[in-house]
Each structure stands twice: as structure tokens, then as C-alpha cells.
C-alpha positions in Angstrom: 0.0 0.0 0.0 1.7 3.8 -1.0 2.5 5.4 2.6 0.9 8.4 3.4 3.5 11.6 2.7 4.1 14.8 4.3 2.7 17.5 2.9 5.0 20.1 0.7 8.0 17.8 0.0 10.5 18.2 -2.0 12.9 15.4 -1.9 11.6 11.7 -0.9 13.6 8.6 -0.9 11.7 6.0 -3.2 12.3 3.3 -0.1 9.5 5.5 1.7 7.3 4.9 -1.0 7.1 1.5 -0.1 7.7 0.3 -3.6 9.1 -3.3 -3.5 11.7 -4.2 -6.3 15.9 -4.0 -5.8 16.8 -0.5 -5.9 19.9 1.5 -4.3 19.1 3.1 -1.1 20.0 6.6 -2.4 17.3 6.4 -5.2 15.0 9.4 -5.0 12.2 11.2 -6.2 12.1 15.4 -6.7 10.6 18.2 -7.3 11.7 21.0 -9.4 10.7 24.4 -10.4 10.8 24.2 -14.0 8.2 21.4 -14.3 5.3 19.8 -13.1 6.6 16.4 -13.2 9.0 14.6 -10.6 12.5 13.4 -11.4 14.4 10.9 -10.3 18.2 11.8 -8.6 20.8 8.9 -7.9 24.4 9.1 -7.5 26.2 5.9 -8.2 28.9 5.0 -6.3 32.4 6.2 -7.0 33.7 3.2 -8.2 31.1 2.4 -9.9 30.4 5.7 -11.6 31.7 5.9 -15.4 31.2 9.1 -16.1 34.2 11.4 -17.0 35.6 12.1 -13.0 33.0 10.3 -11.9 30.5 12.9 -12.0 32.5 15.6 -10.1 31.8 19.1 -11.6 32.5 22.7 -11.6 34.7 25.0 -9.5 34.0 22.9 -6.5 34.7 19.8 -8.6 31.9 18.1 -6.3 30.2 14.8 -7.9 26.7 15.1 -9.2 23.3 13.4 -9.1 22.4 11.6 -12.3 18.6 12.7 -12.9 15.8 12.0 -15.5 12.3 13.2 -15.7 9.6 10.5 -14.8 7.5 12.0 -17.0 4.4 11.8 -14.9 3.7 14.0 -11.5 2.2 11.2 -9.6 4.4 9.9 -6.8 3.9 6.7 -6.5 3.9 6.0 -10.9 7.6 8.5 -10.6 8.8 6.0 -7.5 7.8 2.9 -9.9 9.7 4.0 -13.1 12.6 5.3 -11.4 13.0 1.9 -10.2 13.0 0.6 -13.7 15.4 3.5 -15.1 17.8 3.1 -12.3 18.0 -0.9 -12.9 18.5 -0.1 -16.7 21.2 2.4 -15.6 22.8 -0.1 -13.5 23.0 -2.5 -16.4 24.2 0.0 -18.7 26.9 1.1 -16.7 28.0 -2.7 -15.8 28.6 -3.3 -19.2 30.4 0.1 -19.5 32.4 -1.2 -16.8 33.1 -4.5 -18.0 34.1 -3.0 -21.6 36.2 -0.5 -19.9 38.2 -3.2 -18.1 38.5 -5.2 -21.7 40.2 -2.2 -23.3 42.6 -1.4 -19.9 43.4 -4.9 -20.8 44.9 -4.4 -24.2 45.3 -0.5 -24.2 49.1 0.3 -25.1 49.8 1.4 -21.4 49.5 -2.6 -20.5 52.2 -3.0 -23.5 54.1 -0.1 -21.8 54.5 -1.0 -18.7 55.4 -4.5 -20.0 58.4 -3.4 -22.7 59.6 -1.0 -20.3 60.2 -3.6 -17.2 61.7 -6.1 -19.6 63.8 -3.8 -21.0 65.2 -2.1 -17.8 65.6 -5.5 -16.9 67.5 -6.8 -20.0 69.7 -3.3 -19.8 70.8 -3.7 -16.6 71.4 -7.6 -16.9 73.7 -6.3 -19.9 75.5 -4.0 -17.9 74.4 -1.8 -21.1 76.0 2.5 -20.5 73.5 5.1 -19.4 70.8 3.2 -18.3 69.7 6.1 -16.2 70.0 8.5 -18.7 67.9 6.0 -20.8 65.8 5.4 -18.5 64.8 9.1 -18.2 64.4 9.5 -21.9 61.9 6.7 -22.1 60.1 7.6 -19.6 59.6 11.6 -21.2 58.6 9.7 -24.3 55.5 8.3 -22.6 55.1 10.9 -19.9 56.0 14.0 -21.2 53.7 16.5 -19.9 50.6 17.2 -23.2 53.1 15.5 -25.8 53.6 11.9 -23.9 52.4 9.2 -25.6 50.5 8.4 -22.2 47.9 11.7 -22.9 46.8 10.7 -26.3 43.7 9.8 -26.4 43.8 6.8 -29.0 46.6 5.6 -26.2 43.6 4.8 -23.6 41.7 2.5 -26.7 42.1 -1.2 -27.5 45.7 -1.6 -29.5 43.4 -3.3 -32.0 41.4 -0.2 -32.6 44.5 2.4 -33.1 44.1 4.1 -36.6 46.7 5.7 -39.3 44.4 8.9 -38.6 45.1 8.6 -35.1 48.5 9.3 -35.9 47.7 12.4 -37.7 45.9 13.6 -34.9 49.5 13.1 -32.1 51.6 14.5 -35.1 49.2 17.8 -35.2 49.4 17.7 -31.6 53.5 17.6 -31.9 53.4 20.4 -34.5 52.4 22.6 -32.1 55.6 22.5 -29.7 57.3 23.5 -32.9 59.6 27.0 -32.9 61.8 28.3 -35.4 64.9 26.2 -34.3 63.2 22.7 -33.9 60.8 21.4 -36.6 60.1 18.1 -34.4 61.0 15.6 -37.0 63.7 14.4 -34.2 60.7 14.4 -31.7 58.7 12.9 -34.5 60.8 9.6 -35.3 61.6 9.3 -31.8 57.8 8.8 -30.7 56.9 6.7 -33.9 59.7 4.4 -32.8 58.5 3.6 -29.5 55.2 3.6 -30.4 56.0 0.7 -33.1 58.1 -1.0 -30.4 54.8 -1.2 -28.2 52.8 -2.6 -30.9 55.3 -5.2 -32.1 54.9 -6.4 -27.8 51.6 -6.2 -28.3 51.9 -8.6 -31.1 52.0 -11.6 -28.7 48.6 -11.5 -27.7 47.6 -10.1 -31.0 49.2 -12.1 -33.3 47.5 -10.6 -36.6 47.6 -7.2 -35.2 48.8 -4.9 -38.0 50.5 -1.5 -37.6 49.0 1.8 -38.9 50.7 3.2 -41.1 52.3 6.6 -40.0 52.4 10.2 -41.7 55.6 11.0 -43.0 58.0 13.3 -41.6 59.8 16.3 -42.6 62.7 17.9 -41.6 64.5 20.8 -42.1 68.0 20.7 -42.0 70.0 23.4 -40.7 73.5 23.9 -40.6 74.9 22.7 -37.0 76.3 25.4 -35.0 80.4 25.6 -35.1 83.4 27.4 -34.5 85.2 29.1 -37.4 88.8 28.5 -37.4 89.8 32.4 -36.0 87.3 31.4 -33.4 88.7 28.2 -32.1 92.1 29.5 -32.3 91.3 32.1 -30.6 89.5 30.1 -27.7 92.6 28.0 -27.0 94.3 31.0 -27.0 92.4 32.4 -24.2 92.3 28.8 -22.5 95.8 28.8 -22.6 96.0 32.2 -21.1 93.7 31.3 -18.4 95.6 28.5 -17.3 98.5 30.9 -16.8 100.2 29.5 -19.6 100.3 26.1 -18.0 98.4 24.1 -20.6 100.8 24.4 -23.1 103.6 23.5 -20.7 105.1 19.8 -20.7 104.5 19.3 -16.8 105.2 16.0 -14.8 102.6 14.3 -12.8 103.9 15.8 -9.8 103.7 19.6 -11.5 100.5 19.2 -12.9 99.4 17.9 -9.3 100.5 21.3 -7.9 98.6 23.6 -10.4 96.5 25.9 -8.3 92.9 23.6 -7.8 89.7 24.4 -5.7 86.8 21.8 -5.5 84.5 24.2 -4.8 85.7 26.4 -7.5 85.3 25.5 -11.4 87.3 28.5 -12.5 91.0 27.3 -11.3 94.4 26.9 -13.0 94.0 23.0 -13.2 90.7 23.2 -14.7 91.9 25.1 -17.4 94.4 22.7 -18.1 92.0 20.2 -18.5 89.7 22.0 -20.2 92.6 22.8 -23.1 93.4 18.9 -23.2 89.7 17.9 -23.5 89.3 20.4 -25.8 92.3 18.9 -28.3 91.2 15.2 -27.7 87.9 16.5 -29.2 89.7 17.8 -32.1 92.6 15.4 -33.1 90.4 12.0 -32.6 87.1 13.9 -33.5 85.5 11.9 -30.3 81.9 12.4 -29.2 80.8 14.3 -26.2 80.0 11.4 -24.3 83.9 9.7 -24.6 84.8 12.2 -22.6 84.0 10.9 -18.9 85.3 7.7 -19.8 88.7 8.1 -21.7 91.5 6.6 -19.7 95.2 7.2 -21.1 96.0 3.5 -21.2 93.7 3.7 -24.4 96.4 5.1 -26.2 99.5 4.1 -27.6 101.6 5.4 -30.6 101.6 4.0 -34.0 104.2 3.2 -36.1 104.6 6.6 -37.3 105.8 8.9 -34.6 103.0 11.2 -35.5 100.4 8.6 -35.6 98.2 7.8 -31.8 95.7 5.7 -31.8 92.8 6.1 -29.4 91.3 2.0 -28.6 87.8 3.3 -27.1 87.3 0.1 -25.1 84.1 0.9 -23.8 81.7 2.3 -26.8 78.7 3.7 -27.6 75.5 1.0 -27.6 77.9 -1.6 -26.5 79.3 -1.8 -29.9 82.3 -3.6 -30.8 85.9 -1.6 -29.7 86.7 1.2 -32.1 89.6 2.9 -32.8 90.4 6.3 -33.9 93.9 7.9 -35.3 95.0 11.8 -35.4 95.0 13.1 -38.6 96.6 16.3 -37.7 100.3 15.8 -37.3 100.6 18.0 -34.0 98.1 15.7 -32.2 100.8 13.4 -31.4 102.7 16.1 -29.4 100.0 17.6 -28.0 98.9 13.9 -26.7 102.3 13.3 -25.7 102.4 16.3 -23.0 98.5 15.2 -21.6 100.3 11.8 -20.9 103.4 13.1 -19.5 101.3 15.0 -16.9 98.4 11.9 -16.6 100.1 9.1 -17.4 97.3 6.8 -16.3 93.3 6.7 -14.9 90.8 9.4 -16.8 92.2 11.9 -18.7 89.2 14.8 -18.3 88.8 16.1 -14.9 90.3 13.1 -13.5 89.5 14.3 -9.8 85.7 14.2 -10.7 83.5 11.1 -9.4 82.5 8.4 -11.6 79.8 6.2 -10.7 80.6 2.7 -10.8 80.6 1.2 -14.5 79.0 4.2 -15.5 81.3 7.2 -16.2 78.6 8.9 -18.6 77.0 9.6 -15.4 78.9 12.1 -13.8 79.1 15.1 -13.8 82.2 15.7 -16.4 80.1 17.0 -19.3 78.7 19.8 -16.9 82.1 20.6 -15.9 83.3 20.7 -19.3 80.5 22.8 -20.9 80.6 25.6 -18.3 84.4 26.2 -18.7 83.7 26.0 -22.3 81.1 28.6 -22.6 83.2 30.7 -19.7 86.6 30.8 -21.6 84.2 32.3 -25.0 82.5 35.0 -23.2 86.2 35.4 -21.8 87.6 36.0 -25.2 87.8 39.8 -26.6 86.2 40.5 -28.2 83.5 37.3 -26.6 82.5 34.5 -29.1 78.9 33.9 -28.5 78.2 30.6 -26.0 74.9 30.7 -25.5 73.7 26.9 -26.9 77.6 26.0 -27.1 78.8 22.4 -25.6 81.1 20.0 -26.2 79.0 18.6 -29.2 80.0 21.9 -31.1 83.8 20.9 -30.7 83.0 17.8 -32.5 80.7 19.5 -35.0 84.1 22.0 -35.5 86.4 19.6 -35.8 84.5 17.8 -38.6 84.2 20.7 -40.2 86.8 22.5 -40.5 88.8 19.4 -41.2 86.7 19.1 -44.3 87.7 22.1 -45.0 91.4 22.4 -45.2 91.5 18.7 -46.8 88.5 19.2 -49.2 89.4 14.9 -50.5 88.5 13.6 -47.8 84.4 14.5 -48.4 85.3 12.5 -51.7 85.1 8.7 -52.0 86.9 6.2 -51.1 88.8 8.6 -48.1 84.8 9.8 -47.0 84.7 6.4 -45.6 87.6 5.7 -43.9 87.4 9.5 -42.9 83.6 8.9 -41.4 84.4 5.6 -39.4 87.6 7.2 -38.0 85.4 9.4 -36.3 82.6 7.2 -35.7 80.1 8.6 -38.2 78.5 7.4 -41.5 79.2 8.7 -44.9 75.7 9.9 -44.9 76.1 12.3 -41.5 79.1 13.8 -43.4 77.1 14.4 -46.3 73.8 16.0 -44.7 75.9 17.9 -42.0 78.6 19.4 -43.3 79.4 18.8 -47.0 76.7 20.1 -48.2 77.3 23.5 -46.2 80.6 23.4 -47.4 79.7 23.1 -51.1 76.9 25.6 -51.0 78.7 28.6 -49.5 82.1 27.5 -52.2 79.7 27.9 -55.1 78.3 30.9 -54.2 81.6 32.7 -53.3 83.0 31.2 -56.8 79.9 32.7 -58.1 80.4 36.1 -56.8 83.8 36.2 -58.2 83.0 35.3 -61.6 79.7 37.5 -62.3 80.1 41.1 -63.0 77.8 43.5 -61.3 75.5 44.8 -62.9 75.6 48.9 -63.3 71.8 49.4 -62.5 73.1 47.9 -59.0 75.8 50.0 -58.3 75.9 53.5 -56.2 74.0 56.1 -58.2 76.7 58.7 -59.8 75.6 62.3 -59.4 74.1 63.6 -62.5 75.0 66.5 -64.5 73.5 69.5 -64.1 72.6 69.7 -67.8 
């Protein structure tokens, strides 16, 4: 039988109605201004709500009621269909649910979280270089903050269900972190990579699962930043200077031991000293940036020409088989000769710096290096610009400007011999420097075989005639 209700209500729980049927406590019937009939108001659990935030709304970001007319303004016929619409609601959202837990199951976070693990894992069993620094990459490749992989919205649906255009959609949304000095093709491949490496794991509990296919990528290639030759002279000049002239000098072990030094102090006499050899390793053997922390002198040894040294790098980028690299200067082999004199074995760059155990990379050499660089430019007169310069840059100038002065060696067959030397390809040679080189040549050939034309030259004063 209905119960008898209080007069002018507003807000009645549909268990007072004494309507019979399985129905959540919190079911109720309302009134509201805007309409003669009643409404029904429920709020579903919060784990059990599958609305965006579960419900939670505005300022206050406080969960809301779900609520439907009843379509009728009789209490007792709103308390029996909102019975019936909150059962349907249950059942919709329980297959919501259930669907929502099927995707989780094969969204590319599960494939993720997976590849990453085993990865780490496999790395570290290796004893593979820079896991941390990997490590940290990775993880801004899937977390990076409105560019992560992670945020994507086709990253949340079934890997069976990712689409080519959903890959149009995260390279629009990559285009927009674009400025005039990055186009984002680097950003670009990198993402498509590990994107492709989660499907491919994904590929063992979807065997047939195909990969989208990818937009293509454009890049435009600007001319790496180096040093012209007045420049670099003119910064181991200044180094030299800095060092009170002691870089240059053929100290003992002992001597170079005694050079002023100050561990909380970059800017010392030592330092300097280091920061000149580092400085020339980078420019006879044209080593990467990341050698650097790791070179030890017993790497070295002389060749059978006197003016020949030959750098072993025992421990290589990638874990790749040893490599060696040979001077192609003629005064690298003096200049390496006076670094071993005063180092004669252990690191060669700021030898009194930390390593961490099986992992030199990780220190914090390159830091040192880098701000002694960029201090000995702005120290030059008048200053070289530094702003953007690191040890990279030494590289980039000694490819460069080696290229150069010996113009056959971008020519085949010395381009290859000259590119694995310096552990490059043929192809980096080509696309980074070469084709700088040829370009300004022409041009300045150019200028000095056209004439000027006489519309383009300073307007004579006329005569008065």
C-alpha cells in the first residue's frame, strides 16, 4: 500500500514509498521548479560511476546526481519508473564497466608498462652505459607533460582499434611545440619508434595485429652550429691564457698535481688545463661528447709513425664492438704526448671528478666541461657567443673545419675511412657538413666570376645639364 507523505515535500527517498523491487538506497524522487513532473536523482557509487571524474563538476569539482524526468507528477507511478530507469542504468553502466576493463586490458599502457620492465631489466642484466639516462628519456617519451604518448587519447583505446588517422591527430598535436629552431621531425621519429616497439609487444597477444601506417616526416636541415677557425684558435688561446700558460707547458705528474685547484671552484688553474686537453682530444680524434667521462690514457698508444696515436675506445657507444680512432693532424701526437706526461694513467678529463661505478657517462664531467667551455668564449675579446655551445659543437668543428682544409676527404673512397675514424656514417658527413661546405664554395665562386651589374651599383651624381 503507498504510505501516506508529508505535505509540501520536496525530496523523498523511493524506499519510503514502499515500492518493492531492488533499488539503491539513495534512489530518489524530486521536485523541481521548472516542471510539473518529478525526477528521479541517484548518484552511483564512486567506483562504480563511469562518467568522466566520476561525475564531479564545476569549480567545486563536487560529484553530481544523475537525474531523468519521470515524466508523470504522480508519486507513486515516478517512484515505480525510477525503479525501472535506475536498474536499466545499473546494467548500462555494468557493461560500461566490463568494456572498460576489456580495453585497460589491451590498451598500449598494459604493452608499456610491460616493454619497459623487460627492457630495464634486460639493460641492466647487460650492464648496457647510461641506463639512467635511458631510462629518463623513455620515460619523457611516454610521460612528457601534453606531448607523452600516455595523454593521447587513442593511447587509452584497444591496440586493436588504433588508426593511421590517429596518428595524424598526435603529429598535429607535436606540430604545435614546434619553434623556429626545432621542426620536431627528431621528436617525431623518436615517438613513432617507440610507439612501433609497443605494438610489435603487443603482437604476442595479437598475433595478426597490424600497424598503422604513419604520416611521413619532414625535416629541415640546418646547418649545425660551429666554431670558425679564427674562433677556435682564438679560444685556446684564451684557454691557454687562463691557465697561466700552464696548458701548453710539458708538466710532470707531480707539477701538474700542484697547479692551483679548488673543488668548490670551477674557474682554477688546473681546470683550465683540463679543459685545453679535452678540448684537443675532441679535435685530433674527433670523439663524441659522451667519450669524454670515460677516456683513460692506457687507451692510447703510438703507432708506427711517430706522429700517428691511436685512441682503442674500449668501452663504446651502444655496446658496440671496440673502435679505434687515429690523429689526422700531425701535432696531435705532441700535444697527446704532453697530456700523458702530466696523466700518465686513470681518466684523462677532470680526472679528480667522481664516476659512478661502471658508469662514467653519469657524472658530472660534461657539466664541468660545458661551463668552462662557454666561460673561456665569453672570456675571449672581443667574446664568441656561448649561448647553446657544448662540447658537441667541438666535435661539429672539428668535422668541419677538417673538411675544409683537406677538401678529399668528403670525396670517396677517403669519405669512408674519414667517417668511421670518427665514428660517423658517410651519410652524416654528407647531410651535416658537406653540403654546407659546397653551397657557401659555389656561391663565393659565383660572386667572383659575375660582374655587377651597373643598375646595382651606387648612383653617380648627374649632370646639371
Amino acid at each position: 500500500m503507498p504510505r501516506s507523505l508529508p505535505d509540501n515535500w520536496s525530496n523523498l527517498s523511493v524506499s519510503d514509498l514502499g515500492i518493492k523491487g531492488s533499488f539503491p538506497n539513495n534512489l530518489k524522487i524530486k521536485r523541481v521548479a521548472r516542471s510539473e513532473n518529478l525526477y528521479a536523482s541517484w548518484l552511483p557509487d564512486i567506483e562504480d560511476d563511469t562518467r568522466p571524474n566520476q561525475g564531479r563538476s564545476g569549480k567545486t569539482n563536487k560529484r553530481v546526481p544523475i537525474e531523468r524526468s519521470m515524466r508523470t507528477s504522480d508519486t507513486h507511478e515516478a517512484g515505480k519508473r525510477a525503479v525501472l530507469w535506475v536498474q536499466d542504468l545499473q546494467r548500462a553502466q555494468k557493461e560500461q564497466r566490463e568494456a572498460q576493463e576489456q580495453v585497460q586490458e589491451s590498451c598500449l599502457g598494459v604493452y608499456w608498462d610491460r616493454w619497459f620492465t623487460n627492457e630495464c631489466l634486460t639493460r641492466e642484466q647487460q650492464g648496457k652505459r647510461n641506463l639512467t639516462r635511458w631510462r629518463r628519456d623513455e620515460l619523457l617519451k611516454w610521460e612528457g607533460a601534453t606531448y607523452g604518448i600516455q595523454h593521447q587519447p587513442w593511447a587509452k583505446k584497444s591496440v586493436e582499434r588504433i588508426t593511421a588517422g590517429d596518428f595524424e591527430d598526435y603529429w598535429s598535436v607535436l606540430d604545435q611545440r614546434r619553434t623556429t629552431t626545432n621542426d620536431m621531425g627528431g621528436t617525431k621519429a623518436a615517438q613513432k619508434t617507440l610507439i612501433r616497439k609497443l605494438l610489435k609487444e603487443a603482437r604476442k597477444d595479437f598475433p595478426h595485429l597490424g600497424i598503422p601506417d604513419f604520416p611521413p616526416i619532414t625535416r629541415q636541415r640546418q646547418q649545425v652550429v660551429h666554431l670558425k677557425r679564427d674562433q677556435w684558435d682564438r679560444l685556446l688561446q684564451k684557454v691557454v691564457d687562463l691557465s697561466e700558460g700552464a696548458a701548453r707547458q710539458h708538466l710532470s705528474q707531480q707539477q701538474y698535481q700542484a697547479l692551483h685547484f679548488s673543488k668548490a671552484k670551477r674557474k682554477c688553474q688546473r681546470n683550465w688545463v683540463d679543459l685545453y686537453d679535452a678540448l684537443n682530444l675532441l679535435w685530433f680524434f674527433h670523439l663524441r661528447p659522451e667519450d669524454l667521462p670515460r677516456l683513460r690514457a692506457e687507451w692510447f698508444s703510438e703507432g708506427a709513425d711517430k706522429e700517428e696515436i691511436i685512441c682503442l675506445l674500449k668501452e663504446t657507444k651502444g655496446n658496440r664492438p671496440k673502435q679505434e680512432t687515429r690523429n689526422y693532424r700531425p701535432d696531435g701526437a705532441t700535444n697527446w704526448r704532453r697530456m700523458a706526461q702530466r696523466r700518465p694513467k686513470g681518466y684523462l678529463v677532470f680526472p679528480h671528478l667522481t664516476r659512478p661505478i661502471g658508469n662514467p657517462a653519469e657524472s658530472s664531467v660534461l657539466d664541468n666541461f660545458n661551463h668552462l667551455l662557454r666561460a673561456a668564449l665569453d672570456a675571449c675579446d672581443p667574446p664568441i657567443t656561448s649561448n647553446g655551445i657544448t662540447a658537441m659543437t667541438i666535435r661539429h668543428t672539428a668535422f668541419r673545419l677538417t673538411l675544409e682544409e683537406v677538401p678529399s676527404l668528403g670525396q670517396s673512397p677517403q669519405i669512408a675511412t674519414f667517417a668511421a675514424n670518427g665514428m660517423t656514417s658517410v651519410e652524416m658527413l654528407h647531410q651535416t657538413y658537406l653540403r654546407f661546405i659546397d653551397q657557401e664554395e659555389t656561391a663565393q665562386k659565383v660572386r667572383q666570376q659575375v660582374k655587377p651589374s651597373a643598375w646595382s651599383l651606387s648612383r653617380r651624381t648627374l649632370d646639371a645639364s
